[in-house]
The first five atom37 places (N, CA, C, CB, O) and aatype in JSON, in Angstrom:
{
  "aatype": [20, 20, 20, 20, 20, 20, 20, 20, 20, 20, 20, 20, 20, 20, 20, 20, 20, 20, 20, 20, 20, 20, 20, 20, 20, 20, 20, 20, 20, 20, 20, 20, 20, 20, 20, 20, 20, 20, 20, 20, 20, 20, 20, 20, 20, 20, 20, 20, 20, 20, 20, 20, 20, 20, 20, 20, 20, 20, 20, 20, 20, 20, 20, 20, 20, 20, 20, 20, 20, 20, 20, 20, 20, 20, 20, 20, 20, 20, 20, 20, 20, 20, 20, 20, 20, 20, 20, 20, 20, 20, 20, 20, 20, 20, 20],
  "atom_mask": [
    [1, 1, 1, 1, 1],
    [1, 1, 1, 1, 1],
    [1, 1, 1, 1, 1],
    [1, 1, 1, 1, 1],
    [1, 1, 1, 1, 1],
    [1, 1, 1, 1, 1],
    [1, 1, 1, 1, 1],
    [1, 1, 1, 1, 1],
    [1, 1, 1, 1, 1],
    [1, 1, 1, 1, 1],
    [1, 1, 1, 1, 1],
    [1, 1, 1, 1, 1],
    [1, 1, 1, 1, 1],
    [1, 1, 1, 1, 1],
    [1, 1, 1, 1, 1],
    [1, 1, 1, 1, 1],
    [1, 1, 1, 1, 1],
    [1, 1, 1, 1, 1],
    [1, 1, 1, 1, 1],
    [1, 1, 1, 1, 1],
    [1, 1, 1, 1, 1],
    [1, 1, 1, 1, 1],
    [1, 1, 1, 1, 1],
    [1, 1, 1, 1, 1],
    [1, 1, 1, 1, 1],
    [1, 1, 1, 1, 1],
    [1, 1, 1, 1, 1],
    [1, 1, 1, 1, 1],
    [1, 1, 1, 1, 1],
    [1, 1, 1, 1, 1],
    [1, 1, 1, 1, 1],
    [1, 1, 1, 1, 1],
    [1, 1, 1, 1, 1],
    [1, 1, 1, 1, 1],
    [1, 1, 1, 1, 1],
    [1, 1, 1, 1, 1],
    [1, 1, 1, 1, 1],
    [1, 1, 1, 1, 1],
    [1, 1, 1, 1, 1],
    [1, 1, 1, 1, 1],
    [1, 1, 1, 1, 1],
    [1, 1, 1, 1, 1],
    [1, 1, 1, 1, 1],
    [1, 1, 1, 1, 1],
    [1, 1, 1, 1, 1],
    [1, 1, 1, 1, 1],
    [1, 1, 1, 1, 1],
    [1, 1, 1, 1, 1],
    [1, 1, 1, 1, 1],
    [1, 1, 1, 1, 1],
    [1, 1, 1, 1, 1],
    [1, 1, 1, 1, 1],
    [1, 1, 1, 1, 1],
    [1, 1, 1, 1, 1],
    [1, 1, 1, 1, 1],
    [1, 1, 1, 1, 1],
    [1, 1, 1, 1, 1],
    [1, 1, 1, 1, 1],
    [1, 1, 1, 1, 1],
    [1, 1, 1, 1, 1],
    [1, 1, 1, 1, 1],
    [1, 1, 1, 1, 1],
    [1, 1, 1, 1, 1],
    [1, 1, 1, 1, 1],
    [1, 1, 1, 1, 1],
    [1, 1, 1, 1, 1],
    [1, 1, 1, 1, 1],
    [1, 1, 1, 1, 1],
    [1, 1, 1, 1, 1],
    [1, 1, 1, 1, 1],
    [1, 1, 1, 1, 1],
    [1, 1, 1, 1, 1],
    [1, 1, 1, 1, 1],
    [1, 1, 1, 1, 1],
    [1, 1, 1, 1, 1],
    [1, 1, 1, 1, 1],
    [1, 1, 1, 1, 1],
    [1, 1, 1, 1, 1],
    [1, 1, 1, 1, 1],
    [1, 1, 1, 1, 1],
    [1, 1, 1, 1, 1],
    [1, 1, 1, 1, 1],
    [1, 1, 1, 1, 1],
    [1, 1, 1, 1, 1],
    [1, 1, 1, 1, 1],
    [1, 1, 1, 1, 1],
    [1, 1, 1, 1, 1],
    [1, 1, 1, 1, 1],
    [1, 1, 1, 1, 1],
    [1, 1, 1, 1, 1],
    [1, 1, 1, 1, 1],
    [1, 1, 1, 1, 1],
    [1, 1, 1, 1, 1],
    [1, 1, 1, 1, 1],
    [1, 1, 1, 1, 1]
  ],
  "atom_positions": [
    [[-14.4, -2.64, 1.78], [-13.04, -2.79, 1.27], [-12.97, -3.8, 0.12], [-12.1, -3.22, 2.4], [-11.89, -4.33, -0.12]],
    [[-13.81, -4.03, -0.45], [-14.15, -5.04, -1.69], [-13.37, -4.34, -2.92], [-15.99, -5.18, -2.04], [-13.49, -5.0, -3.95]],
    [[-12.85, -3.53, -3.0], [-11.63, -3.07, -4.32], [-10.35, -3.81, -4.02], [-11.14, -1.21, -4.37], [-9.48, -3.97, -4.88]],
    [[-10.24, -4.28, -2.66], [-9.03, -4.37, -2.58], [-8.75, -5.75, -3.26], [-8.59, -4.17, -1.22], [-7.61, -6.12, -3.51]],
    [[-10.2, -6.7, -3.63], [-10.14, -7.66, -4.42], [-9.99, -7.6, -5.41], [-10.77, -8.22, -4.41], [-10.03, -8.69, -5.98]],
    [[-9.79, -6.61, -6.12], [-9.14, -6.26, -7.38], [-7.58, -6.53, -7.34], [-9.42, -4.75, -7.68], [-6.9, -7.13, -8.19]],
    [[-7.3, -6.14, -6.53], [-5.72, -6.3, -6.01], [-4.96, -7.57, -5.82], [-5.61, -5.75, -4.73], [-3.77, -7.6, -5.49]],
    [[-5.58, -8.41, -6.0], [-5.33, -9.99, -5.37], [-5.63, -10.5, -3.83], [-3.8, -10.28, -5.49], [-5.44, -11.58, -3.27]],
    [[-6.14, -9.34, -3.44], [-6.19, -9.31, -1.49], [-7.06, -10.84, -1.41], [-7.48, -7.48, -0.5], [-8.09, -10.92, -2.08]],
    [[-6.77, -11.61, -0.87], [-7.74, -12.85, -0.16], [-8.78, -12.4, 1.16], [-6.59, -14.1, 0.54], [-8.41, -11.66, 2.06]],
    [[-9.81, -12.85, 1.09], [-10.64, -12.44, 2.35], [-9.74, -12.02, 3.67], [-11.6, -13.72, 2.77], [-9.8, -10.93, 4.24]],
    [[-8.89, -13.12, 4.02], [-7.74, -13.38, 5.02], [-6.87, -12.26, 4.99], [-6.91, -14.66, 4.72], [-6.33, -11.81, 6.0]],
    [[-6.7, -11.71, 3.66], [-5.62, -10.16, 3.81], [-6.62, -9.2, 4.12], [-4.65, -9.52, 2.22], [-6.19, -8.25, 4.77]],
    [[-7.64, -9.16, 3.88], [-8.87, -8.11, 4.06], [-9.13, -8.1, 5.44], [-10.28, -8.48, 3.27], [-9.19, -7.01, 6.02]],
    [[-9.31, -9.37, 6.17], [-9.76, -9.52, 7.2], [-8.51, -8.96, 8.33], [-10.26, -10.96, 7.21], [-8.81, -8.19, 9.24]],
    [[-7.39, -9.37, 8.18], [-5.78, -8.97, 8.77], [-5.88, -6.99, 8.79], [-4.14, -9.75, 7.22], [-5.56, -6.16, 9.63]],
    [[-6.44, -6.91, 7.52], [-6.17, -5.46, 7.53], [-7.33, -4.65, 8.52], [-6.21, -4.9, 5.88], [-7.18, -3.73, 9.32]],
    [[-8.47, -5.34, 8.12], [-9.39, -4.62, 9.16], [-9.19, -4.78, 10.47], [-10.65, -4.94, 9.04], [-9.44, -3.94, 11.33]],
    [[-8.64, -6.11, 10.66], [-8.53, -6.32, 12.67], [-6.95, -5.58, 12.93], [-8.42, -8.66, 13.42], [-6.32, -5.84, 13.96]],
    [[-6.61, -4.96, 12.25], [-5.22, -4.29, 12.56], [-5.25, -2.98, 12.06], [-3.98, -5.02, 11.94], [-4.14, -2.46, 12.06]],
    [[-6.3, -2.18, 11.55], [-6.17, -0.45, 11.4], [-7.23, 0.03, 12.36], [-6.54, 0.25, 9.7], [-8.19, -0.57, 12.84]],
    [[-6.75, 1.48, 12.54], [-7.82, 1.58, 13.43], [-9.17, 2.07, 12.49], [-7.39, 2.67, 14.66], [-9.22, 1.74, 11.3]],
    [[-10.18, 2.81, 13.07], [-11.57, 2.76, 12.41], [-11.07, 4.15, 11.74], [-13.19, 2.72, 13.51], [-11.27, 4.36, 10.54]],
    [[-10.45, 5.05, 12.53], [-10.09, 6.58, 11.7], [-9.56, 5.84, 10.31], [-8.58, 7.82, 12.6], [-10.17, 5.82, 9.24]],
    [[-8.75, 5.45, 10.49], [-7.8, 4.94, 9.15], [-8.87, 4.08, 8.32], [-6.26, 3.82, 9.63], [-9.17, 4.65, 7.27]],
    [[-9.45, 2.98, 8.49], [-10.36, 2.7, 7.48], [-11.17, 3.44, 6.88], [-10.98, 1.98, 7.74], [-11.14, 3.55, 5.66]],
    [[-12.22, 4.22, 7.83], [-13.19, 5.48, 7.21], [-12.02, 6.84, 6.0], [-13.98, 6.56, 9.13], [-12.39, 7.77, 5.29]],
    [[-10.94, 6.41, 6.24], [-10.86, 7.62, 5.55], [-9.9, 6.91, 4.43], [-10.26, 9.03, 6.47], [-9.59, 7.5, 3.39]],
    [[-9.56, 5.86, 4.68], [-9.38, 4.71, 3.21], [-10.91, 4.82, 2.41], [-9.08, 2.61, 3.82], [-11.05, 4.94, 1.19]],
    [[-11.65, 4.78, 3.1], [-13.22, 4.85, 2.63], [-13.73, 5.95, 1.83], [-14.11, 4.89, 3.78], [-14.3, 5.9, 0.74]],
    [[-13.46, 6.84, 2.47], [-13.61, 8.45, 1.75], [-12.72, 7.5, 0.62], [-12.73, 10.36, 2.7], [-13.01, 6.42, 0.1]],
    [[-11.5, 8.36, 0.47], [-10.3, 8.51, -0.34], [-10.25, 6.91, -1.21], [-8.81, 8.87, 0.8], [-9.12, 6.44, -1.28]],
    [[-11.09, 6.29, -1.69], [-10.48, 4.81, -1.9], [-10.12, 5.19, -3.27], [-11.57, 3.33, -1.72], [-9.26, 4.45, -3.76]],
    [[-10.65, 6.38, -4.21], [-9.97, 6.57, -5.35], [-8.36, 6.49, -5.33], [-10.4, 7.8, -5.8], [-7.5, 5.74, -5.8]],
    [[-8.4, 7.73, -4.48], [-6.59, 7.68, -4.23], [-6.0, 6.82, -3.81], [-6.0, 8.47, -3.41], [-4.85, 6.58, -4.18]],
    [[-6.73, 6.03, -2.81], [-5.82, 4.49, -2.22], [-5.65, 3.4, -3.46], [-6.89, 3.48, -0.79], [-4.8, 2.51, -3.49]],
    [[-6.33, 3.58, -4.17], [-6.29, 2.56, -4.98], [-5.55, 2.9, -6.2], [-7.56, 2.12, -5.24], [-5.04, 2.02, -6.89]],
    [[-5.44, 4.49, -6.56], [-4.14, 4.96, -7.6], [-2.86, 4.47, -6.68], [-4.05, 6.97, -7.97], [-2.09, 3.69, -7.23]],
    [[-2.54, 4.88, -5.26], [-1.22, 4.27, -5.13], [-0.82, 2.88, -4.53], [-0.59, 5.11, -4.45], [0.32, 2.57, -4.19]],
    [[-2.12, 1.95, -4.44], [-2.19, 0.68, -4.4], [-1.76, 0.53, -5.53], [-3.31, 0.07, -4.09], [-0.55, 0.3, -5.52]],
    [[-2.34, 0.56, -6.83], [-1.77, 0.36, -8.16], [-0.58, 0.89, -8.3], [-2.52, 0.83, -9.15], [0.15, -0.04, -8.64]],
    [[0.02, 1.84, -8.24], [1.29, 2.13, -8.44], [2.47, 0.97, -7.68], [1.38, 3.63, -7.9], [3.32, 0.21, -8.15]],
    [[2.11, 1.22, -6.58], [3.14, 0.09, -5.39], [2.88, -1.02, -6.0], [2.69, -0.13, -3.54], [3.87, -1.73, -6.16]],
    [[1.76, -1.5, -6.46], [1.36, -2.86, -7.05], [2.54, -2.8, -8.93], [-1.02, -2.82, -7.3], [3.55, -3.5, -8.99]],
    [[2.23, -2.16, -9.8], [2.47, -1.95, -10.54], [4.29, -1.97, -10.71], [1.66, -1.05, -10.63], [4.81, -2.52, -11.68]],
    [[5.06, -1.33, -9.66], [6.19, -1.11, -9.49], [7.07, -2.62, -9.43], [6.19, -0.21, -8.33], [8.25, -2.74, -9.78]],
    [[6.22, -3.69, -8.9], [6.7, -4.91, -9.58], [7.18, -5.82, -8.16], [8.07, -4.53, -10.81], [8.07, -6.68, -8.19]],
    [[6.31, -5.4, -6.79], [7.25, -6.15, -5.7], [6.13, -6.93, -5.2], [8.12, -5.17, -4.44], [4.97, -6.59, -5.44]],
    [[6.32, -7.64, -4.72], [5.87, -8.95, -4.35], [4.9, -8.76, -3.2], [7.05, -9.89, -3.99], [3.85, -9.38, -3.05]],
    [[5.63, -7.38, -1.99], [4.72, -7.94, -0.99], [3.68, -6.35, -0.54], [5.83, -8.75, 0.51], [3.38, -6.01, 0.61]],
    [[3.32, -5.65, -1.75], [2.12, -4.72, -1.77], [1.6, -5.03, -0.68], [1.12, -4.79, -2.87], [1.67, -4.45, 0.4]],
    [[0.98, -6.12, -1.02], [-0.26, -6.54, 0.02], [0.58, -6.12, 1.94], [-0.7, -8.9, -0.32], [0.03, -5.42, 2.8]],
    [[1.35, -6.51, 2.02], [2.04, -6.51, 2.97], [2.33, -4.85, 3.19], [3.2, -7.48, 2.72], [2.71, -4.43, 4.29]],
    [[2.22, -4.36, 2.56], [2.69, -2.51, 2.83], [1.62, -2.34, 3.0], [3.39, -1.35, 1.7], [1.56, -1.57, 3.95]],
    [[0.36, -2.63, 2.55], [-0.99, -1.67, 2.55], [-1.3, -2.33, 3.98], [-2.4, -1.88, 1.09], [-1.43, -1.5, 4.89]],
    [[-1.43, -3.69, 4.33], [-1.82, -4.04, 5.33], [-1.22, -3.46, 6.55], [-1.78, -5.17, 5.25], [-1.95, -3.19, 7.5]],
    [[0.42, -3.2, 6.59], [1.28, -2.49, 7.81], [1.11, -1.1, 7.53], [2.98, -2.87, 7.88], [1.05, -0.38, 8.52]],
    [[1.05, -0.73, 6.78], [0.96, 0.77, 6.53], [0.13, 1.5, 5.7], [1.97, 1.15, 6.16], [0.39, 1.98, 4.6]],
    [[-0.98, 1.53, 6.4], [-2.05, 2.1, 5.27], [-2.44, 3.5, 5.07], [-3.3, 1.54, 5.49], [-3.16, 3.96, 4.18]],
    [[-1.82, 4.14, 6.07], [-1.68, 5.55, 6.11], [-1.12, 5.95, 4.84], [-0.86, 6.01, 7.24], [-1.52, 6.94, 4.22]],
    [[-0.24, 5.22, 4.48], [0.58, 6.16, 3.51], [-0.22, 5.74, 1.98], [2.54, 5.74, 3.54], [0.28, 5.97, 0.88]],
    [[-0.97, 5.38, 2.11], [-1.71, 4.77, 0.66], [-2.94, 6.03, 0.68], [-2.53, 2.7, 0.81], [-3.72, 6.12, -0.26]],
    [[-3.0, 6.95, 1.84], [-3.74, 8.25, 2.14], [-3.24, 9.37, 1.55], [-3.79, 8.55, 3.49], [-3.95, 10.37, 1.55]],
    [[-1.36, 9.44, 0.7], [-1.09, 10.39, 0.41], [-1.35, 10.91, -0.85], [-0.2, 10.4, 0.71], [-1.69, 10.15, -1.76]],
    [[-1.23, 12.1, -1.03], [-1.34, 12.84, -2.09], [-0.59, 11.98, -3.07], [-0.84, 14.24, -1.88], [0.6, 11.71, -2.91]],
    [[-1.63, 11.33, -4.6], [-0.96, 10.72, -5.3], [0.63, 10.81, -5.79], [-1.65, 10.79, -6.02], [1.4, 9.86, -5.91]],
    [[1.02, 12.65, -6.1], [2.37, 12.51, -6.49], [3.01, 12.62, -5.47], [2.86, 13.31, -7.39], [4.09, 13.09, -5.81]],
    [[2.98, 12.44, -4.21], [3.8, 12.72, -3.29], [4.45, 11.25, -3.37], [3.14, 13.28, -1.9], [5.61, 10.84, -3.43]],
    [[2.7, 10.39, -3.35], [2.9, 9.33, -2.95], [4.19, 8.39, -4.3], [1.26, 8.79, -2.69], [4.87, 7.39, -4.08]],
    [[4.12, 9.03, -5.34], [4.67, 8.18, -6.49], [6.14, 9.19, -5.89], [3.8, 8.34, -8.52], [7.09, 8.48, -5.55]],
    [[6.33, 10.54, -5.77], [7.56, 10.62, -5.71], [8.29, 10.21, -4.64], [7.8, 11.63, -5.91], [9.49, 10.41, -4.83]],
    [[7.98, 9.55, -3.29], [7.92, 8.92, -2.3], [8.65, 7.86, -2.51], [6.79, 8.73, -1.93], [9.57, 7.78, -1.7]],
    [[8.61, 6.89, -3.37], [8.9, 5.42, -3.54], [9.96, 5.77, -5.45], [6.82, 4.17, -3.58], [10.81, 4.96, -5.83]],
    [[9.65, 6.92, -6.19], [10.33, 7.48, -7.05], [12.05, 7.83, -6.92], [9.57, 8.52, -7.18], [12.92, 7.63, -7.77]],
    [[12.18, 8.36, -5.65], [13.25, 8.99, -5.39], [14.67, 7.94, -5.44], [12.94, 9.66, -4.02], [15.79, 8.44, -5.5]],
    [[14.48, 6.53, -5.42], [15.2, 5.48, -5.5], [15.35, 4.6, -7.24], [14.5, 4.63, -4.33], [14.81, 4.67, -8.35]],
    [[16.16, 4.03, -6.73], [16.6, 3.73, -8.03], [15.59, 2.1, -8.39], [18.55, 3.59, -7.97], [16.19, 1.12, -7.95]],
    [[14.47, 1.82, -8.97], [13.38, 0.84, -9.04], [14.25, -0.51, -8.79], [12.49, 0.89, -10.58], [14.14, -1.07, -7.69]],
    [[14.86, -0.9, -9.49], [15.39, -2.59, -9.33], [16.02, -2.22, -7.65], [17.04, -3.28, -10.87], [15.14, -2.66, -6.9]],
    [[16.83, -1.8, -7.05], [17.0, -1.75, -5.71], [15.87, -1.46, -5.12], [17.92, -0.95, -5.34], [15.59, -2.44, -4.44]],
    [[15.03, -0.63, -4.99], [14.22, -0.5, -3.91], [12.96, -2.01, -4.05], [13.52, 1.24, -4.03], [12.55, -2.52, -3.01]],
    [[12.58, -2.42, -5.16], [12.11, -3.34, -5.53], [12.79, -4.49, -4.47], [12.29, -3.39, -7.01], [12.29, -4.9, -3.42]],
    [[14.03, -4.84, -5.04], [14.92, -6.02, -3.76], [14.71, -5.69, -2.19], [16.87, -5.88, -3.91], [14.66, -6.37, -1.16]],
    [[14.63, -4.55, -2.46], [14.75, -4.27, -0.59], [13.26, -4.03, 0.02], [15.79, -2.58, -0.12], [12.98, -3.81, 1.2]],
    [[12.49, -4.1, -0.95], [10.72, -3.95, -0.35], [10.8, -5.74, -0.1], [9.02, -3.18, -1.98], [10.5, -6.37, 0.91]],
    [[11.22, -6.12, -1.13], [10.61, -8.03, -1.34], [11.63, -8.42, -0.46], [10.75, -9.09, -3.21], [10.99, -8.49, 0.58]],
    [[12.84, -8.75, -0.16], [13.31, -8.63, 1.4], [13.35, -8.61, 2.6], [13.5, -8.28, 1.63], [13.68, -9.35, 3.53]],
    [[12.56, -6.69, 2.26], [11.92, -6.32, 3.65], [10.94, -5.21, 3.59], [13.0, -5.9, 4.68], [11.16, -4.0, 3.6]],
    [[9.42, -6.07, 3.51], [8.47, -4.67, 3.68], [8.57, -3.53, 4.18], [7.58, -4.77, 4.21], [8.33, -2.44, 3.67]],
    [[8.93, -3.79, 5.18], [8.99, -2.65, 6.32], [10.22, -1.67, 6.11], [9.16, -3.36, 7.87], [10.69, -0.97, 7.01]],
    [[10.62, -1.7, 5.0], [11.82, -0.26, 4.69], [10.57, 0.39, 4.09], [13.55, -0.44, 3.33], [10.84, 1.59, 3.98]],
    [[9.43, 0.17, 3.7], [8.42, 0.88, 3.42], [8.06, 2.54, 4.46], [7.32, -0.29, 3.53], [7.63, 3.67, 4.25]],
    [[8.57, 1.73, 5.6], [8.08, 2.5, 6.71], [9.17, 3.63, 6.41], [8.08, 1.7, 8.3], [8.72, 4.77, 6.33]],
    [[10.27, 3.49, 6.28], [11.13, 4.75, 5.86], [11.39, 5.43, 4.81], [12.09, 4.63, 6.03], [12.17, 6.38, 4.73]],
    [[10.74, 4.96, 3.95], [10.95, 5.98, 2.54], [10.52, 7.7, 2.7], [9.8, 5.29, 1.17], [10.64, 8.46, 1.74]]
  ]
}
């Protein structure tokens, strides 16, 4: 998971994420890390503070089909959903 140090991840977010996904979900972050890391960058890119915090609670969804995944977090209007990710990660879980 050493890309994710590209990301700003600290050992400590690396380490959080591995003792909290299961092994299916890492191995196939593993396969797929191209795609995890196009919508790591995107979520990263989109301008909110706690990325790190979505990939770590929810890493499944960093598994989706890139445009699903951009029209996913697209469908909202950016400066609001931005406030309401940095807020509260976990509206992540409902988009």
């Amino acid at each position: 998971m050493n890309f994710l140090e590209k990301y700003g991840f600290t050992p400590e977010d690396i380490e959080e994420f591995l003792d909290n996904t299961p092994k299916k979900i890492q191995d196939a972050i593993k396969e797929h890390e191209d795609l995890v890391e196009t919508n790591l960058k995107f979520v990263k890119d989109l301008g909110t503070s706690v990325y790190k915090e979505i990939f770590i609670n929810y890493p499944d969804i960093f598994l989706l089909d890139a445009s699903v995944f951009e029209k996913t977090f697209s469908q909202y209007e950016t400066a609001e959903l931005i406030e309401s990710l940095n807020n509260n990660f976990k509206v992540a879980e409902y988009l």
